[in-house]
SEMITI-62149 format. One record per residue (C-alpha): residue in three letters; x, y, z; residue number from 1. Coordinates in nm, 2 decimals. Example, Ala and Ser with C-alpha at 12.3 -4.5 7.8 and 13.67 -1.06 7.14 Angstrom:
<rs>
<r aa="Ala" px="1.23" py="-0.45" pz="0.78" i="1"/>
<r aa="Ser" px="1.37" py="-0.11" pz="0.71" i="2"/>
</rs>
This chain:
<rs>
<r aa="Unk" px="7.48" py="7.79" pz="7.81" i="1"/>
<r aa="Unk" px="7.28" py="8.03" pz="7.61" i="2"/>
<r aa="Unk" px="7.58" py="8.03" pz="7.31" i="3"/>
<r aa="Unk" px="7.56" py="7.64" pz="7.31" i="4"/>
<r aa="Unk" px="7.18" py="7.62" pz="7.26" i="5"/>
<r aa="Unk" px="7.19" py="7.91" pz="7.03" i="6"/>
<r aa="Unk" px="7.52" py="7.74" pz="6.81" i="7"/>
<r aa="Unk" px="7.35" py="7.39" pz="6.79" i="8"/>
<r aa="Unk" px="7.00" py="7.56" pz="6.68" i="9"/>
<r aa="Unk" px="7.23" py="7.72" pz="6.38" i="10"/>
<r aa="Unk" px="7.44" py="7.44" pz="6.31" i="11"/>
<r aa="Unk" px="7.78" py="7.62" pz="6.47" i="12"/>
<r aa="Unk" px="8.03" py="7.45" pz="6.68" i="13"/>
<r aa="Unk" px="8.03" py="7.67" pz="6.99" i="14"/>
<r aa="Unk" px="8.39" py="7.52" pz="7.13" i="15"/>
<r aa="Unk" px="8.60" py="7.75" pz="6.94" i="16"/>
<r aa="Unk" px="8.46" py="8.05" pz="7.06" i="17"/>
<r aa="Unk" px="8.41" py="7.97" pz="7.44" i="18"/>
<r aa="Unk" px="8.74" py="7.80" pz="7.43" i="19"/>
<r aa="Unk" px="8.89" py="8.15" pz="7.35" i="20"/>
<r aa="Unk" px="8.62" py="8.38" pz="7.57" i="21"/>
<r aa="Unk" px="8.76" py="8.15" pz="7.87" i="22"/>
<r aa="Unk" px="9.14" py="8.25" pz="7.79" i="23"/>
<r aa="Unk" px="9.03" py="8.58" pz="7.88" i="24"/>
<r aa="Unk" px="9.05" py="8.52" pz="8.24" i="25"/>
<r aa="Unk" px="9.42" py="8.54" pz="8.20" i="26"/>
<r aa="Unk" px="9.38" py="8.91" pz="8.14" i="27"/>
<r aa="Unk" px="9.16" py="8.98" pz="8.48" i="28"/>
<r aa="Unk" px="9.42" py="9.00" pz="8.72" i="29"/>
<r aa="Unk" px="9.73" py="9.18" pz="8.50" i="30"/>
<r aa="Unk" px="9.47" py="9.43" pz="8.38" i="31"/>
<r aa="Unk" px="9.34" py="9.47" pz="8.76" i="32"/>
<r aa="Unk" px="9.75" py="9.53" pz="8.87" i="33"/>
<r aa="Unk" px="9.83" py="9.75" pz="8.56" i="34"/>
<r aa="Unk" px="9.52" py="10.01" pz="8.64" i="35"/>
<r aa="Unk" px="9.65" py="10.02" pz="9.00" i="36"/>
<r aa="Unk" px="10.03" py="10.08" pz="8.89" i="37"/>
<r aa="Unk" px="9.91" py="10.33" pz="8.66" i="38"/>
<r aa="Unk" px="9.72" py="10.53" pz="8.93" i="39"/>
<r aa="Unk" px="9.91" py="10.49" pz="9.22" i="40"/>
<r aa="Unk" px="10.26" py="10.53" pz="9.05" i="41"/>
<r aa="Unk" px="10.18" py="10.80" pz="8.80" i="42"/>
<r aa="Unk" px="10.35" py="10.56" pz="8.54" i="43"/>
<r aa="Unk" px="10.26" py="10.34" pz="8.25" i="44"/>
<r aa="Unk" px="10.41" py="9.95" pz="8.24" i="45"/>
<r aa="Unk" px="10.64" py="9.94" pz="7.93" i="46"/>
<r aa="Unk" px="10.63" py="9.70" pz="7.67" i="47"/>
<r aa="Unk" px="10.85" py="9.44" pz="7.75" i="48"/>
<r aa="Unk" px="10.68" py="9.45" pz="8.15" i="49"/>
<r aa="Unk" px="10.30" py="9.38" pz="8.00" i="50"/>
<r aa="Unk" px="10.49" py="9.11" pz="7.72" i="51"/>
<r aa="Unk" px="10.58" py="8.93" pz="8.08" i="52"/>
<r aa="Unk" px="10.29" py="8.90" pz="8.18" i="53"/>
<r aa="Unk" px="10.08" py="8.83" pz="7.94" i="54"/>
<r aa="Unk" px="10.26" py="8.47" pz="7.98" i="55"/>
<r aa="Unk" px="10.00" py="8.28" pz="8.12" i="56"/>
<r aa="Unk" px="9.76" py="8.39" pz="7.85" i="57"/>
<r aa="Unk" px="9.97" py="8.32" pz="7.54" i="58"/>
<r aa="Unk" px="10.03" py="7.97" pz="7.74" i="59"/>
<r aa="Unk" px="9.70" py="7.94" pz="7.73" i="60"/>
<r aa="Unk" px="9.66" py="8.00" pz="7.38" i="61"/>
<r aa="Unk" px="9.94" py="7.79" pz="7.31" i="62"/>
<r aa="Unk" px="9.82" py="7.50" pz="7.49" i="63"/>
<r aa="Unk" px="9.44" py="7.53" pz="7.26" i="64"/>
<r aa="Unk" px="9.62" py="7.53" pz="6.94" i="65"/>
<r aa="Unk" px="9.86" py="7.22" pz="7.04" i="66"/>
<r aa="Unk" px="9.55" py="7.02" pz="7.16" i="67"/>
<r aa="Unk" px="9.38" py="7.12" pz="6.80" i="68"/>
<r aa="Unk" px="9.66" py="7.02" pz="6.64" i="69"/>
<r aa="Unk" px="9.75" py="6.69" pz="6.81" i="70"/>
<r aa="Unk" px="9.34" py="6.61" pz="6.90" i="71"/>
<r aa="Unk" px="9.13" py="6.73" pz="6.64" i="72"/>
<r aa="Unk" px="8.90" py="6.90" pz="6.85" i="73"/>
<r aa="Unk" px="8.86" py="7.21" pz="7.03" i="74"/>
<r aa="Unk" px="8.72" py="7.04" pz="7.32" i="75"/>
<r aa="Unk" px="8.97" py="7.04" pz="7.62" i="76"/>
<r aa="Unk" px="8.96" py="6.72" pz="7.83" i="77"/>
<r aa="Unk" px="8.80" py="6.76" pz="8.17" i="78"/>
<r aa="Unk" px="9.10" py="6.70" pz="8.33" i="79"/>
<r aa="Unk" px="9.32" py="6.95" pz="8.18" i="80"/>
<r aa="Unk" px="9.04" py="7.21" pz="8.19" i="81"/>
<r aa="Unk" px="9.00" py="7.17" pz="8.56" i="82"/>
<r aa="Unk" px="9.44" py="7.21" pz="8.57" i="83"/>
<r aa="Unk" px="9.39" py="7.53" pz="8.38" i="84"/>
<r aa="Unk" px="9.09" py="7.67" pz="8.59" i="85"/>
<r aa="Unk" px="9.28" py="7.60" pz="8.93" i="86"/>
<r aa="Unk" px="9.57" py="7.81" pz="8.75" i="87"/>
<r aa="Unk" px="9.35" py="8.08" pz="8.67" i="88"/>
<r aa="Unk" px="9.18" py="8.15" pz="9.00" i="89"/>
<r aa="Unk" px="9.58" py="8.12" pz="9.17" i="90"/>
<r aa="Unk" px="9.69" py="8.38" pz="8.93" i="91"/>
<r aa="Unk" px="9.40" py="8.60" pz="8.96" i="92"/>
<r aa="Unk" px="9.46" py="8.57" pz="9.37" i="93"/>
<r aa="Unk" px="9.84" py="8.69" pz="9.32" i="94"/>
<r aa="Unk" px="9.73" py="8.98" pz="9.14" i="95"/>
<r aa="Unk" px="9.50" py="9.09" pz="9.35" i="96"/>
<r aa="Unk" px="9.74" py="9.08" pz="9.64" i="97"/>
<r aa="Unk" px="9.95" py="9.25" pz="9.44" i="98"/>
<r aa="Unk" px="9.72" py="9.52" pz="9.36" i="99"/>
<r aa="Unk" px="9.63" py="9.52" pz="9.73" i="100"/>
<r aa="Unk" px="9.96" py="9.58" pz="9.86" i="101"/>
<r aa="Unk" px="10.08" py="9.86" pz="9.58" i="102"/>
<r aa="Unk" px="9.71" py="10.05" pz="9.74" i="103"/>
<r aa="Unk" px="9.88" py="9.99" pz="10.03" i="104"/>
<r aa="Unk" px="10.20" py="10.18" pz="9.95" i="105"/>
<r aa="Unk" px="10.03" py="10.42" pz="9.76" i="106"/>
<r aa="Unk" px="9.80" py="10.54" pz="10.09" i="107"/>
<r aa="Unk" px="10.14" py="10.54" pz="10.32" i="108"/>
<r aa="Unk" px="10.27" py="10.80" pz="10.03" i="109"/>
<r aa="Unk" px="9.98" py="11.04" pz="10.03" i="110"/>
<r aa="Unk" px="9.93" py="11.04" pz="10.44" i="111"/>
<r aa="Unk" px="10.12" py="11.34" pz="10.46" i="112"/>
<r aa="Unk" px="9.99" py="11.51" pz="10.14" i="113"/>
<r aa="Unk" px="9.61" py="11.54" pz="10.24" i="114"/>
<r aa="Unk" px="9.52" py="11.55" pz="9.89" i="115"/>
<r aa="Unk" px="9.16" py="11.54" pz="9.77" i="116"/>
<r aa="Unk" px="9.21" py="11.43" pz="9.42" i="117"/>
<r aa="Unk" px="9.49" py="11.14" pz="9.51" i="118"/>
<r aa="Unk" px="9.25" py="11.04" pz="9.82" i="119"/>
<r aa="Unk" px="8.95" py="11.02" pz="9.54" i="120"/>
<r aa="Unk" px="9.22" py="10.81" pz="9.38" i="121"/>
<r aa="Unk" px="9.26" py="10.58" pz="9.61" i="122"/>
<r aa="Unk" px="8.93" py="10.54" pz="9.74" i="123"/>
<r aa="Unk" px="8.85" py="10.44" pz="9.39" i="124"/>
<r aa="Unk" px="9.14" py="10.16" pz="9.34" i="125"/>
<r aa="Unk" px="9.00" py="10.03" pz="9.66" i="126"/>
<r aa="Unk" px="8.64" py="9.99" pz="9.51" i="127"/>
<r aa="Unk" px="8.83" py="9.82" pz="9.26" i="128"/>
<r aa="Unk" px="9.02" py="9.54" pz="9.42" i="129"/>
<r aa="Unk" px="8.72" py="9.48" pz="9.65" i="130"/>
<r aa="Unk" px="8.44" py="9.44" pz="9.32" i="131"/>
<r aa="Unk" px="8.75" py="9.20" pz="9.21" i="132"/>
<r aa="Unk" px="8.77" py="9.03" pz="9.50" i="133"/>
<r aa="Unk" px="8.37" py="8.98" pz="9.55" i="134"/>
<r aa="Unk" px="8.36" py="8.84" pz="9.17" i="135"/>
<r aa="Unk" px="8.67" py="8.62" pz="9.24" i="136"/>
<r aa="Unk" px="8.53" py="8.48" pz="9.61" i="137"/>
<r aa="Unk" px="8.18" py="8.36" pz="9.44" i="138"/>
<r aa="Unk" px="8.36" py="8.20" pz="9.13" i="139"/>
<r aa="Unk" px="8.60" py="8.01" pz="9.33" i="140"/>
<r aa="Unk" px="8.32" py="7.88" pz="9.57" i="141"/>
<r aa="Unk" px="8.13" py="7.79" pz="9.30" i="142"/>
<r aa="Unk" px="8.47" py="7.62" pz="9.13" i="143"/>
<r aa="Unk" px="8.52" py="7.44" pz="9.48" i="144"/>
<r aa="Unk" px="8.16" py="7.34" pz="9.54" i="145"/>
<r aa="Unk" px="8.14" py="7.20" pz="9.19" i="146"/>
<r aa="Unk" px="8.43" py="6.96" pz="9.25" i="147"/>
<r aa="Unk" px="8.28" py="6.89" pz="9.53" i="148"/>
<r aa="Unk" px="7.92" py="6.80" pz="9.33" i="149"/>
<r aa="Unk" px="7.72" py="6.88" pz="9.62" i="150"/>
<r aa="Unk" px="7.51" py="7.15" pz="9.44" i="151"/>
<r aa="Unk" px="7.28" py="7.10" pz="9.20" i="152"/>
<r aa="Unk" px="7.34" py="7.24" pz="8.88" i="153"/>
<r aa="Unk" px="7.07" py="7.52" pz="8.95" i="154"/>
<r aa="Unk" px="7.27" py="7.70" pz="9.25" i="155"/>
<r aa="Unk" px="7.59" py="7.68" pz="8.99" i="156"/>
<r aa="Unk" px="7.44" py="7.87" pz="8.75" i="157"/>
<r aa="Unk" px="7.27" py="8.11" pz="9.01" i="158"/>
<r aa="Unk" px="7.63" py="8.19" pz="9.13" i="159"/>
<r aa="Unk" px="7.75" py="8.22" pz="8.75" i="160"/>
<r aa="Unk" px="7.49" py="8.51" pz="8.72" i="161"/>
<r aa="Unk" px="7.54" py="8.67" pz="9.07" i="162"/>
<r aa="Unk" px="7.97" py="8.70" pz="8.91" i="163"/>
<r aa="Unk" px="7.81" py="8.85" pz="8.62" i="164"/>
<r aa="Unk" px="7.58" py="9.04" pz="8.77" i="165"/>
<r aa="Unk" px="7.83" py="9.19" pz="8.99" i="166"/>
<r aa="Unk" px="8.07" py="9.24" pz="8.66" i="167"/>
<r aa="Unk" px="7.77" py="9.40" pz="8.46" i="168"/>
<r aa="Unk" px="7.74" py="9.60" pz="8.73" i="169"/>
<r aa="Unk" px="8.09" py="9.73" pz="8.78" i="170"/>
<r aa="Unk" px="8.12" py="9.79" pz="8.44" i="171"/>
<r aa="Unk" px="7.85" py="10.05" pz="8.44" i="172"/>
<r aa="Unk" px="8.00" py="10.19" pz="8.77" i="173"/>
<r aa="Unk" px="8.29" py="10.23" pz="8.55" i="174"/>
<r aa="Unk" px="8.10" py="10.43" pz="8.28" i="175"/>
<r aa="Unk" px="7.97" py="10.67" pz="8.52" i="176"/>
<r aa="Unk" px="8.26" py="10.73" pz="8.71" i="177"/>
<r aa="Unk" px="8.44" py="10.84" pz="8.33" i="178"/>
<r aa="Unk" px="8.16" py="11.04" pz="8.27" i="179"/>
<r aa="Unk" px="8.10" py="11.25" pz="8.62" i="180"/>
<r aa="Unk" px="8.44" py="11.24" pz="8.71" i="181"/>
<r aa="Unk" px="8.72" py="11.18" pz="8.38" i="182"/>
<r aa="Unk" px="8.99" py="11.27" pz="8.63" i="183"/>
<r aa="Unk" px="8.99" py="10.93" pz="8.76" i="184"/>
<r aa="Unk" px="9.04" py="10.80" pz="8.40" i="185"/>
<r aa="Unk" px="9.23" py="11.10" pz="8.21" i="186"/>
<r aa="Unk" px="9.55" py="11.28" pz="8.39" i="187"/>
<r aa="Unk" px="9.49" py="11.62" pz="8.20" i="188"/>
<r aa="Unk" px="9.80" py="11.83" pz="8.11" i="189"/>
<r aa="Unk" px="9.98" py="12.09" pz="8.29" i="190"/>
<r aa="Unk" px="9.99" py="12.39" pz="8.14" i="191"/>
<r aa="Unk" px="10.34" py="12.58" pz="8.06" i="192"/>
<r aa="Unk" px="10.47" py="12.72" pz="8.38" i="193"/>
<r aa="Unk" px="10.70" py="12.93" pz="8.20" i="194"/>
<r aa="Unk" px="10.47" py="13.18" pz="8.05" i="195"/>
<r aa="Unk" px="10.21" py="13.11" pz="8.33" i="196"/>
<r aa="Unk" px="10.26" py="13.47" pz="8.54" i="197"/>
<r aa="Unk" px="10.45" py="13.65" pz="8.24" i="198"/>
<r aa="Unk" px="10.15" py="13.93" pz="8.29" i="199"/>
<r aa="Unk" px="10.18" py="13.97" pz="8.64" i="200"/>
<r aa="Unk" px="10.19" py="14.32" pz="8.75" i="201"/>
<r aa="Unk" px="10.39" py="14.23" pz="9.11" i="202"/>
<r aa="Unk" px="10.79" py="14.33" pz="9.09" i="203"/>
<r aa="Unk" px="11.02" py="14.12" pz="9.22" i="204"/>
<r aa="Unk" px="11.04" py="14.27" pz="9.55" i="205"/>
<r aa="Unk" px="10.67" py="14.22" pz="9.58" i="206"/>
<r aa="Unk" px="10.69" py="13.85" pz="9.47" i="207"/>
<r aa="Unk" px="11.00" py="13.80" pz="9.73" i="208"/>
<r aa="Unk" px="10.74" py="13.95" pz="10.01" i="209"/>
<r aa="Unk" px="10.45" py="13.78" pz="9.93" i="210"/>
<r aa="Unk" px="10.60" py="13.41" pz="9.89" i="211"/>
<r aa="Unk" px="10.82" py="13.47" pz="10.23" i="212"/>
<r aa="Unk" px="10.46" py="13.55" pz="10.37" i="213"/>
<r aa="Unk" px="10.31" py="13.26" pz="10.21" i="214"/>
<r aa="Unk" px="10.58" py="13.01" pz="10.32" i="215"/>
<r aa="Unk" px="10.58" py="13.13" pz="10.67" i="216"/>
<r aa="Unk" px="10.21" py="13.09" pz="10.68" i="217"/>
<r aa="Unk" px="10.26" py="12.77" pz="10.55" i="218"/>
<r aa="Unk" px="10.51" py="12.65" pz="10.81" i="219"/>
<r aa="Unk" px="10.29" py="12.81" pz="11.13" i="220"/>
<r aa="Unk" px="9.94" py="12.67" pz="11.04" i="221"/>
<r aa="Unk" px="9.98" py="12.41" pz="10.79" i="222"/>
<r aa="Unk" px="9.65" py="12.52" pz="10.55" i="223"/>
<r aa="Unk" px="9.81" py="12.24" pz="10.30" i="224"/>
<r aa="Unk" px="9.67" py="11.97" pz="10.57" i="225"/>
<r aa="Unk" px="9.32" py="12.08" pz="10.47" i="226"/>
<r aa="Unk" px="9.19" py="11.91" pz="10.15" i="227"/>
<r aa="Unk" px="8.93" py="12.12" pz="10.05" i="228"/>
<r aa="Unk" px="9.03" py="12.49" pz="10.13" i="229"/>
<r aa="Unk" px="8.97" py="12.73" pz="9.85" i="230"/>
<r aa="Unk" px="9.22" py="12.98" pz="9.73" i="231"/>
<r aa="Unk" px="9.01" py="13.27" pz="9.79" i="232"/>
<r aa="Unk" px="9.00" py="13.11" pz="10.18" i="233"/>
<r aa="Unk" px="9.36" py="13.07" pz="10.22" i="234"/>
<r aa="Unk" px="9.44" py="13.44" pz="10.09" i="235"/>
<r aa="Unk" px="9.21" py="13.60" pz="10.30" i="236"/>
<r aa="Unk" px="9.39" py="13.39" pz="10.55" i="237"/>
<r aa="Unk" px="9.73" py="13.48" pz="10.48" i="238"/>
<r aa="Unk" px="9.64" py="13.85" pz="10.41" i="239"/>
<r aa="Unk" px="9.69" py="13.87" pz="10.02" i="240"/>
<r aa="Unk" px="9.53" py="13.94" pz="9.71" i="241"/>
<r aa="Unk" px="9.41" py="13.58" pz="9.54" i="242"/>
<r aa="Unk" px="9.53" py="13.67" pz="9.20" i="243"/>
<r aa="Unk" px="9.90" py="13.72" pz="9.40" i="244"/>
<r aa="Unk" px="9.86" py="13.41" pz="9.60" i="245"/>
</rs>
């Protein structure tokens, strides 16, 4: 509303860019399944996998420039736009089930690993799908109800602000999350194992000891099934130095 007012005060067709901000909601739902692949599976989607789909976008796209073409106008018929809106709230609904059922598998993998940083991990994709899912629930009312025409135009554009509202702030969440905790965000590198205990003063027999220890203490009471014990805790538990745990 506020780029049409401002475009016809300046003289600017506003069609061309709204036309192309709305093809954006093509990217919601991939990006929303590609951030949970990415966490969950410890892997990147390869080129030809995001080329796939990124279909319904470049249809989109597609479909703009035809109409141009053939029309003469950036303006989409009602009709059409309606087709392509329906299609946009489906595809974002697929995704998110998507997204939904790889959280899913990823909490049945880590049930039995107890681990603090994967469970931080998941806790957060969940926070994801459901700030998704609240955004995508009041748009599609307010797509449904507007078909409908039984709300004046005043509620519409109430629920159009409480979906942005909602995005605005998720997107902040997003920023603070990076800044306070950049694990979520940034998987930092190992470090060389090979030259990690090159200066460690046990001898092999020592280190044969010591890790029989360890693994038997492992097996008895299971220390791994706590998610926040120290190191200094477990060796004072299992009765060794920390620096040889």
């Amino acid at each position: 509303y506020l780029l049409r007012k401002y475009a016809a005060d300046i003289g600017i067709n506003p069609r061309p860019l709204a036309t192309f901000m709305f093809s954006s909601g093509f990217l919601f739902g991939p990006s929303l399944f590609w951030y949970t692949v990415t966490m969950a599976r410890k892997v990147q989607p390869k080129g030809k996998i995001i080329l796939f789909h990124l279909i319904p976008f470049f249809l989109f796209l597609s479909i703009i420039v035809i109409h141009r073409m053939v029309a003469k106008s950036w303006g989409i018929p009602y009709s059409l736009f309606q087709y392509l809106l329906s299609s946009m709230h489906f595809q974002i609904l697929c995704y998110m089930v998507l997204s939904i059922k790889e959280i899913s598998l990823f909490q049945h993998r880590i049930e039995n690993a107890y681990s603090s940083l994967e469970k931080m991990n998941l806790n957060w994709l969940k926070l994801n799908v459901i700030a998704f899912l609240c955004m995508w629930i009041v748009d599609i009312v307010n797509f449904l109800l507007g078909k409908i025409e039984i709300l004046p135009d005043e509620v519409e554009l109430l629920m159009t602000f409480v979906s942005l509202l909602i995005n605005f702030l998720f997107a902040n969440l997003i920023i603070y999350k990076g800044l306070t905790t950049p694990g979520l965000f940034i998987e930092l590198p190992e470090s060389p194992v090979k030259n990690k205990y090159s200066g460690s003063l046990l001898s092999p027999e020592q280190s044969s000891l010591f890790g029989e220890k360890l693994k038997e203490f492992m097996e008895k009471e299971k220390p791994f099934l706590e998610p926040e014990i120290t190191l200094q805790e477990l060796s004072s538990r299992v009765g060794i130095y920390p620096r040889y745990v």
